[in-house]
N, C-alpha and C positions, 0 to 999 in steps of 0.2 A: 911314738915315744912310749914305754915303757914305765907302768905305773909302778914302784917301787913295793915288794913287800911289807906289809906293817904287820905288827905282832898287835892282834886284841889280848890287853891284858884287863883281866877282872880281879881288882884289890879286893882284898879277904873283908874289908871295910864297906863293900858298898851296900847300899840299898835296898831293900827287897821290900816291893809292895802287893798287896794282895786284890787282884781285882776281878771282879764276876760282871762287869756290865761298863761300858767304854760309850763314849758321845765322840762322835765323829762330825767335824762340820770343815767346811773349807772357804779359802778364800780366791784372789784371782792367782795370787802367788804360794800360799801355805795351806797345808790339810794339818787340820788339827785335833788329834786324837786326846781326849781327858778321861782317864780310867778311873773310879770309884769301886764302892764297894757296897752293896747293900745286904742288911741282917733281916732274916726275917720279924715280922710285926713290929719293925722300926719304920720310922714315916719320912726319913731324911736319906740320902742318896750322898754318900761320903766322898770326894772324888779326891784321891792321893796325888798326882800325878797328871802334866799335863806334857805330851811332848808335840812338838809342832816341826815338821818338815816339810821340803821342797817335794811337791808333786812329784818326780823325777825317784827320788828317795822314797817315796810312798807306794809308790809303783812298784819297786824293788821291794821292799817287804812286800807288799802284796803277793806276789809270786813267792817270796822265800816261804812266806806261810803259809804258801799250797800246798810247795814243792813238802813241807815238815807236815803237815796233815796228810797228806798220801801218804808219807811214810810209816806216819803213825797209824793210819787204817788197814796197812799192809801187816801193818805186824800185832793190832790189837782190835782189830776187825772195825766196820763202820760206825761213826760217829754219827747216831742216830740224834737227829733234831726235833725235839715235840712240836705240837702243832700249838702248845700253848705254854709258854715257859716259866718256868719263874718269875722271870722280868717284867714279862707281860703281867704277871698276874699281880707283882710287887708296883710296877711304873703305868699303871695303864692312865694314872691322872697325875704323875710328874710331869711339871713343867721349868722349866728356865727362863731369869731373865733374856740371855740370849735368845729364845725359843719367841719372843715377841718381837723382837726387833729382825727375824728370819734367819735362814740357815745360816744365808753367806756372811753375814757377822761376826767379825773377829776383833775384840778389845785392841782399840788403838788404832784398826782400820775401814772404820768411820770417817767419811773424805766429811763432815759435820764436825767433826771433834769432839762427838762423843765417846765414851770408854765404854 
């Protein structure tokens, strides 16, 4: 069967968030990815945006966003990674509520009923 063409369209209206540092955590069913934003010599970790998808769907970005970083190292040479980042040196003692209750932790699925 034959998945039918769809047009992505992006209204002039949408969204646009700014993010330098993502939390990544998953569950038995969702990977869920919350992008933030951090300024330097601020103490708080801003997080804009939270999207959550099926494993399956995550997967597939993962590869689309190889497949688009080769691209881009083809044409604006390698994306060189420090050995000690911004992040690191902004988050090296952020923490999360999440972050004590463990990775797999995702609001709402707590077989407890906690949030």
């Amino acid at each position: 069967m034959n998945k039918p063409n769809r047009k992505f369209i992006t209204p002039p209206t949408i969204t646009q968030n700014y993010s330098n540092i993502a939390r990544i955590t998953q569950s038995a069913t969702e990977i869920v990815l919350d992008f933030a934003y951090a300024l330097p010599n601020e103490p708080a970790v801003i997080a804009t945006q939270r999207v959550i998808m099926a494993p399956l769907s995550a997967q597939r970005l993962l590869r689309a966003l190889q497949e688009q970083i080769s691209k881009y190292e083809e044409i604006y040479g390698e994306i060189k990674i420090p050995n000690t980042t911004l992040a690191d040196k902004l988050f090296k003692n952020v923490t999360s509520p999440a972050d004590e209750k463990g990775p797999d932790t995702v609001p709402g699925d707590n077989p407890d009923g906690d949030a």
